[in-house]
DOFI-269748 format. One record per residue: y negated, x, z negated of N, C-alpha, C, CB in turn; residue in one letter. Coordinates in steps of 0.05 Angstrom, whole numbers, padded with zeros to 5 digits, always signed. Glycine has a CB too. Layout:
BEGIN
YXZYXZYXZYXZa ...
//
This chain:
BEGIN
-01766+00418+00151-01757+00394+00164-01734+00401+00184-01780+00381+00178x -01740+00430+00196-01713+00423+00217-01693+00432+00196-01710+00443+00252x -01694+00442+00170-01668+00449+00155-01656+00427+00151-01669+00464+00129x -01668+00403+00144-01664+00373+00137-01644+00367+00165-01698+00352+00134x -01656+00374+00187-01639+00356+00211-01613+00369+00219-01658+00353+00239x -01618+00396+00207-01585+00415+00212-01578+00395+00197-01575+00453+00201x -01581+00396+00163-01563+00385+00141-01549+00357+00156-01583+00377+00109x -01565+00344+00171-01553+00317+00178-01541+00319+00188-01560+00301+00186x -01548+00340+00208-01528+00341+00231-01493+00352+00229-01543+00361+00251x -01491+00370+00202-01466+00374+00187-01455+00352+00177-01469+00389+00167x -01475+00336+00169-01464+00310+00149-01444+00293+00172-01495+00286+00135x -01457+00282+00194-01447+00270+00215-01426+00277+00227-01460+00267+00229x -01430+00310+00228-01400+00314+00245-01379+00318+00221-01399+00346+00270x -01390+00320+00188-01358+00318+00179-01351+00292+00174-01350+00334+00153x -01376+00272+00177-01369+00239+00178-01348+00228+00195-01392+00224+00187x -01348+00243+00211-01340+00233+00252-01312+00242+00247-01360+00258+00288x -01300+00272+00233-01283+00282+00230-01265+00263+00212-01290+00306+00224x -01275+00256+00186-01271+00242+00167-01262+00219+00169-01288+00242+00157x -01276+00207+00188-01266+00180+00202-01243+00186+00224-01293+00164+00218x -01250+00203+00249-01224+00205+00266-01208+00215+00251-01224+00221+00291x -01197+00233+00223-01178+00240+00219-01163+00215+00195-01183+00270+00212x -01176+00200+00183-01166+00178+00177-01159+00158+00190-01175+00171+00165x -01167+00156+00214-01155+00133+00233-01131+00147+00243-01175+00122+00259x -01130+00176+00249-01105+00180+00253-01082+00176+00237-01104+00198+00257x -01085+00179+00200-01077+00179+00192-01065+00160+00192-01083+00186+00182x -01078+00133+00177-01069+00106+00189-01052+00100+00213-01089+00093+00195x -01053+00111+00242-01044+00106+00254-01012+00115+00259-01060+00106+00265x -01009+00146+00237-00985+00153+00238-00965+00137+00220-00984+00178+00234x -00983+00128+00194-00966+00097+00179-00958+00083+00189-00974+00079+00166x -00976+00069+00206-00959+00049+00223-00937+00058+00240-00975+00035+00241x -00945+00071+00251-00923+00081+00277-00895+00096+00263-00940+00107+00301x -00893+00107+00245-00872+00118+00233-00850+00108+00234-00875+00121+00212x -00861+00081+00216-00833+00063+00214-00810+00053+00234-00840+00040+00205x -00828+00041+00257-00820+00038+00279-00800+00059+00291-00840+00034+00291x -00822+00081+00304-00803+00107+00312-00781+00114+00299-00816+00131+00311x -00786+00112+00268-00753+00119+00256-00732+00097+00264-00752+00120+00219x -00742+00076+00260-00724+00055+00271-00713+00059+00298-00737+00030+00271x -00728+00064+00312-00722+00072+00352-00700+00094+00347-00757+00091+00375x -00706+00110+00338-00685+00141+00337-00657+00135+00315-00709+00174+00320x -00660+00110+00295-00633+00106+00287-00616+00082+00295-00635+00105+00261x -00632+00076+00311-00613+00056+00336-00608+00068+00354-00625+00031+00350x -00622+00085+00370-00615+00102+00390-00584+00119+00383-00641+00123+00394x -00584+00132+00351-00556+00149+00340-00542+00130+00340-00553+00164+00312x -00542+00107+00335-00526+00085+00327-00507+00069+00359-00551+00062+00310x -00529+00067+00381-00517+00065+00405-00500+00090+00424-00538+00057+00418x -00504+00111+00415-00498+00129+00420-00472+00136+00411-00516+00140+00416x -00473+00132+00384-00450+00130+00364-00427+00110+00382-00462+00115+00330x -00427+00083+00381-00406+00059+00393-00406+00063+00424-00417+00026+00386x -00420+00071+00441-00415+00084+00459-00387+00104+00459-00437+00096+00462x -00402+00126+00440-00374+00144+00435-00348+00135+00434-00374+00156+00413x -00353+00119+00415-00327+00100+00411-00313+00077+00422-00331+00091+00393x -00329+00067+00431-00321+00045+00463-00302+00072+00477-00363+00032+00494x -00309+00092+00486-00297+00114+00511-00267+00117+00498-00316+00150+00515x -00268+00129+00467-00245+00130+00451-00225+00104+00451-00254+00135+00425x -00245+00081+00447-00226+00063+00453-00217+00051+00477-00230+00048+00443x -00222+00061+00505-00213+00051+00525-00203+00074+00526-00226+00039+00545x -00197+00086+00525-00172+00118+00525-00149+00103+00506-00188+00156+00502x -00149+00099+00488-00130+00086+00471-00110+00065+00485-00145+00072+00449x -00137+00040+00505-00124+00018+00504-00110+00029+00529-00140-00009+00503x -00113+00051+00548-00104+00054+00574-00074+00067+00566-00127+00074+00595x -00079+00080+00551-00047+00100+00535-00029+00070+00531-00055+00123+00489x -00045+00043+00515-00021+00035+00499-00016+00017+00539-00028+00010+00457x -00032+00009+00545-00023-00003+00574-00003+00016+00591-00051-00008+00594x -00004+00044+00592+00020+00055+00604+00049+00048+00592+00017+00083+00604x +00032+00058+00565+00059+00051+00548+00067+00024+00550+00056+00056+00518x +00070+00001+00549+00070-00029+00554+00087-00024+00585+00033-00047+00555x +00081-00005+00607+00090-00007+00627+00117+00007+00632+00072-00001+00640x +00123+00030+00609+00149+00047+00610+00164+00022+00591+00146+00086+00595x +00150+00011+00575+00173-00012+00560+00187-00026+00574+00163-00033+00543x +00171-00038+00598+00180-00057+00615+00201-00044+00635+00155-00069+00629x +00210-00013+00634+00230-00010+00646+00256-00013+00638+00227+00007+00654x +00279-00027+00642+00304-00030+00626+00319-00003+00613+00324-00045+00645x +00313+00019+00639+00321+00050+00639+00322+00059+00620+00307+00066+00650x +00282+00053+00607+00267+00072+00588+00281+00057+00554+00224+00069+00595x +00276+00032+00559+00281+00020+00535+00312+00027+00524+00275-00010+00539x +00330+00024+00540+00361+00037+00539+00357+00071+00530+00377+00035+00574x +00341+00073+00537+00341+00111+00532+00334+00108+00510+00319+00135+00549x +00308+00098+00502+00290+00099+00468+00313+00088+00446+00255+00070+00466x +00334+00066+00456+00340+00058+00444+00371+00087+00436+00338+00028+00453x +00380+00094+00444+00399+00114+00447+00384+00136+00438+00410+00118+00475x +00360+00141+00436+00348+00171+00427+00342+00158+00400+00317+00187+00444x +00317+00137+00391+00310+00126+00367+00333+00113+00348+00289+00107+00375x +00355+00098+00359+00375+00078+00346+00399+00086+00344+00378+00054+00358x +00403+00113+00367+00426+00116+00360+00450+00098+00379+00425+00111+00332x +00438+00086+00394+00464+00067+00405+00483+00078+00416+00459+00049+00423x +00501+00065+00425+00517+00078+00448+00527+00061+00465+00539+00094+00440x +00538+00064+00491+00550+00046+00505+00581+00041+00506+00541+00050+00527x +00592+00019+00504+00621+00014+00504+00637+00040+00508+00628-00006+00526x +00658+00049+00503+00672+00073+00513+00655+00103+00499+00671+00072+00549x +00644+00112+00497+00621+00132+00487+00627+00142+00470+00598+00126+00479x +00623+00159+00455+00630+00175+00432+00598+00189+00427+00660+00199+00438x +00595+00181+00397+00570+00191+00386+00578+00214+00363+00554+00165+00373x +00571+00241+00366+00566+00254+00344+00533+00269+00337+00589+00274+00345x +00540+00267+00312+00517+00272+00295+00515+00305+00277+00519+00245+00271x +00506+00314+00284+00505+00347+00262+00490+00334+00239+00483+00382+00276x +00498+00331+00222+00477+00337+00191+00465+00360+00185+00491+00335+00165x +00477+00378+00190+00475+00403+00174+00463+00427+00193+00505+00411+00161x +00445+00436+00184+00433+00463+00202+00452+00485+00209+00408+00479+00186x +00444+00511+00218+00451+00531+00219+00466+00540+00185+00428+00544+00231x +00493+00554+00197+00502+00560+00163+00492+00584+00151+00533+00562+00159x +00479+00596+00161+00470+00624+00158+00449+00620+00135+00457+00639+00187x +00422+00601+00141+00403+00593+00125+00407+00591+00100+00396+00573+00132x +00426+00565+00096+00453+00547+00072+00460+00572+00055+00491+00532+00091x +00484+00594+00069+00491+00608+00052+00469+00637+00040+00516+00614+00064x +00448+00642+00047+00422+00655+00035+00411+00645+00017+00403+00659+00051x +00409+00616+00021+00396+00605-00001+00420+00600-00026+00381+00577+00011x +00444+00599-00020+00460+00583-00042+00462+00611-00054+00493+00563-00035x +00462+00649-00039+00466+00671-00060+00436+00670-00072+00476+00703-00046x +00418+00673-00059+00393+00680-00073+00389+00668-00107+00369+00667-00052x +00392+00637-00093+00390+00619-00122+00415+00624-00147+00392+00584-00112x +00437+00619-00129+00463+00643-00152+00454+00659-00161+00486+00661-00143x +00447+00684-00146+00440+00712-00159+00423+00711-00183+00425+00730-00139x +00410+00682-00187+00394+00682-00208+00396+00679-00225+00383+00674-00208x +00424+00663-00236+00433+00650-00250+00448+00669-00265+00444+00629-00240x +00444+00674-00289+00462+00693-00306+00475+00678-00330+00446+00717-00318x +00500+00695-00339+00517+00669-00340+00509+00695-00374+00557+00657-00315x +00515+00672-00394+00515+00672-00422+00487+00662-00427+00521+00701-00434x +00469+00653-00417+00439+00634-00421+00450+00612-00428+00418+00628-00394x +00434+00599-00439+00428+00573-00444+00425+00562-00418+00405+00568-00461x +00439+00535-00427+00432+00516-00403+00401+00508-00394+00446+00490-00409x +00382+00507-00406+00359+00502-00404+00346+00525-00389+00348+00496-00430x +00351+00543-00388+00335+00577-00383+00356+00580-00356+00340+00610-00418x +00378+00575-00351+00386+00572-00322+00373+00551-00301+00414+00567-00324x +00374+00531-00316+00357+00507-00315+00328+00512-00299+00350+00498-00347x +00309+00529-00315+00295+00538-00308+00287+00563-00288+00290+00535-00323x +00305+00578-00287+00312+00602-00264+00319+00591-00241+00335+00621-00270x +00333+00563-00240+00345+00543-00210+00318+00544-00205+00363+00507-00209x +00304+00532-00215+00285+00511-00199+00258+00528-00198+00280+00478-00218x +00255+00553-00211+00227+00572-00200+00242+00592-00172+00211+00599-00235x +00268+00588-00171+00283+00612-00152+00282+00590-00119+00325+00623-00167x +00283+00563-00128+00293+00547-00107+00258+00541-00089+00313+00514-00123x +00242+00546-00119+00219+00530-00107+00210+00565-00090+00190+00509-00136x +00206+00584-00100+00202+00611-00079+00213+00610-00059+00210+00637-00088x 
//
Protein backbone atom coordinates (compact mmCIF):
# COMPACT_ATOMS: atom_id res chain seq x y z
CA UNK A 1 0.00 0.00 0.00
CA UNK A 2 2.50 2.66 0.64
CA UNK A 3 4.08 1.54 -2.92
CA UNK A 4 0.54 2.40 -4.30
CA UNK A 5 0.74 6.01 -2.61
CA UNK A 6 4.45 6.76 -3.94
CA UNK A 7 2.97 5.56 -7.49
CA UNK A 8 0.30 8.37 -7.01
CA UNK A 9 2.24 10.53 -5.75
CA UNK A 10 4.52 10.40 -9.19
CA UNK A 11 1.38 10.37 -11.12
CA UNK A 12 0.32 13.86 -9.67
CA UNK A 13 3.42 15.59 -9.79
CA UNK A 14 3.91 14.62 -13.56
CA UNK A 15 0.07 15.64 -13.84
CA UNK A 16 0.85 19.16 -12.21
CA UNK A 17 3.99 19.38 -14.54
CA UNK A 18 1.92 18.33 -17.51
CA UNK A 19 -0.60 20.80 -16.93
CA UNK A 20 1.79 23.87 -15.85
CA UNK A 21 3.92 23.11 -18.84
CA UNK A 22 0.96 23.21 -21.25
CA UNK A 23 -0.50 26.27 -19.96
CA UNK A 24 2.74 27.68 -20.58
CA UNK A 25 2.74 26.51 -23.72
CA UNK A 26 -0.48 27.99 -24.67
CA UNK A 27 0.44 31.00 -23.19
CA UNK A 28 3.55 31.50 -25.38
CA UNK A 29 0.93 31.12 -28.57
CA UNK A 30 -0.85 33.68 -27.59
CA UNK A 31 1.67 36.10 -26.66
CA UNK A 32 3.98 35.56 -29.65
CA UNK A 33 2.04 37.14 -32.10
CA UNK A 34 1.61 40.22 -30.40
CA UNK A 35 5.34 40.64 -29.22
CA UNK A 36 6.36 40.08 -32.85
CA UNK A 37 4.10 42.72 -33.80
CA UNK A 38 5.50 45.19 -30.83
CA UNK A 39 9.23 44.63 -32.05
CA UNK A 40 8.18 45.21 -35.91
CA UNK A 41 6.61 48.42 -35.21
CA UNK A 42 9.12 49.39 -32.84
CA UNK A 43 11.98 48.71 -36.28
CA UNK A 44 9.50 50.38 -38.26
CA UNK A 45 9.33 53.66 -35.91
CA UNK A 46 12.69 53.63 -35.51
CA UNK A 47 13.24 53.23 -39.14
CA UNK A 48 11.00 56.91 -40.14
CA UNK A 49 12.47 58.44 -37.29
CA UNK A 50 15.77 57.85 -39.08
CA UNK A 51 14.42 59.29 -41.86
CA UNK A 52 12.38 62.26 -40.61
CA UNK A 53 16.36 63.43 -39.20
CA UNK A 54 17.60 62.75 -42.98
CA UNK A 55 14.89 64.65 -44.07
CA UNK A 56 15.13 67.72 -42.02
CA UNK A 57 18.92 67.77 -42.89
CA UNK A 58 17.83 67.89 -46.52
CA UNK A 59 15.08 70.41 -46.03
CA UNK A 60 17.59 72.80 -43.91
CA UNK A 61 20.47 72.42 -46.90
CA UNK A 62 17.69 73.22 -49.56
CA UNK A 63 16.46 76.42 -47.10
CA UNK A 64 20.12 77.76 -47.06
CA UNK A 65 20.26 77.16 -50.39
CA UNK A 66 16.81 79.17 -51.19
CA UNK A 67 18.76 81.86 -49.08
CA UNK A 68 22.19 82.19 -51.24
CA UNK A 69 19.52 82.32 -54.33
CA UNK A 70 17.98 85.23 -52.94
CA UNK A 71 21.29 87.06 -53.15
CA UNK A 72 21.58 89.10 -56.55
CA UNK A 73 25.64 88.61 -56.02
CA UNK A 74 25.32 84.77 -55.85
CA UNK A 75 22.81 84.35 -58.64
CA UNK A 76 25.09 86.72 -61.05
CA UNK A 77 28.05 84.52 -60.05
CA UNK A 78 26.08 80.93 -60.73
CA UNK A 79 24.95 82.45 -63.60
CA UNK A 80 28.65 83.42 -65.05
CA UNK A 81 30.16 80.06 -63.63
CA UNK A 82 26.97 77.63 -64.81
CA UNK A 83 25.79 79.87 -68.16
CA UNK A 84 28.61 81.29 -69.10
CA UNK A 85 27.37 84.90 -69.14
CA UNK A 86 29.15 87.88 -69.31
CA UNK A 87 28.70 91.44 -68.64
CA UNK A 88 28.50 94.24 -71.31
CA UNK A 89 32.21 95.09 -72.28
CA UNK A 90 33.82 91.51 -71.03
CA UNK A 91 35.54 89.17 -72.99
CA UNK A 92 34.84 85.42 -72.48
CA UNK A 93 37.36 82.70 -73.37
CA UNK A 94 36.92 79.14 -73.31
CA UNK A 95 39.92 76.29 -73.52
CA UNK A 96 38.43 73.17 -75.16
CA UNK A 97 41.31 71.32 -75.20
CA UNK A 98 43.48 69.87 -72.29
CA UNK A 99 47.07 69.78 -71.79
CA UNK A 100 48.93 68.99 -75.28
CA UNK A 101 51.26 66.61 -73.91
CA UNK A 102 48.34 63.95 -73.06
CA UNK A 103 46.78 64.58 -77.01
CA UNK A 104 50.13 64.00 -78.53
CA UNK A 105 50.92 60.36 -76.44
CA UNK A 106 47.87 59.22 -77.24
CA UNK A 107 47.71 60.26 -81.08
CA UNK A 108 51.73 58.24 -81.22
CA UNK A 109 50.71 55.31 -79.13
CA UNK A 110 47.52 54.65 -81.29
CA UNK A 111 49.73 55.49 -84.64
CA UNK A 112 52.43 53.30 -83.59
CA UNK A 113 49.83 50.74 -84.03
CA UNK A 114 48.76 51.11 -87.12
CA UNK A 115 50.85 49.36 -89.78
CA UNK A 116 50.52 50.37 -93.04
CA UNK A 117 50.03 47.47 -95.88
CA UNK A 118 46.92 45.79 -93.58
CA UNK A 119 43.71 45.77 -94.51
CA UNK A 120 41.50 48.32 -93.61
CA UNK A 121 39.48 46.17 -91.28
CA UNK A 122 42.62 44.77 -89.13
CA UNK A 123 43.82 48.55 -88.71
CA UNK A 124 40.32 49.05 -87.98
CA UNK A 125 40.66 46.78 -85.36
CA UNK A 126 44.23 47.66 -83.87
CA UNK A 127 42.56 51.60 -83.49
CA UNK A 128 40.03 50.62 -81.34
CA UNK A 129 41.76 47.65 -78.93
CA UNK A 130 44.99 50.35 -78.77
CA UNK A 131 42.53 53.37 -78.03
CA UNK A 132 40.40 51.34 -75.64
CA UNK A 133 44.01 50.24 -73.43
Amino acid sequence: MARRGLQFKRRGRSGRALALSAILFFLALTLAPPIKNYFTQRAQISALNAQLVSDNKALDAARKELLLWQDPQYVKSQARERLHFVLPGERQYIVTEGPAATTTVTTTKVASALVDGQPWYMRLIASISESGS
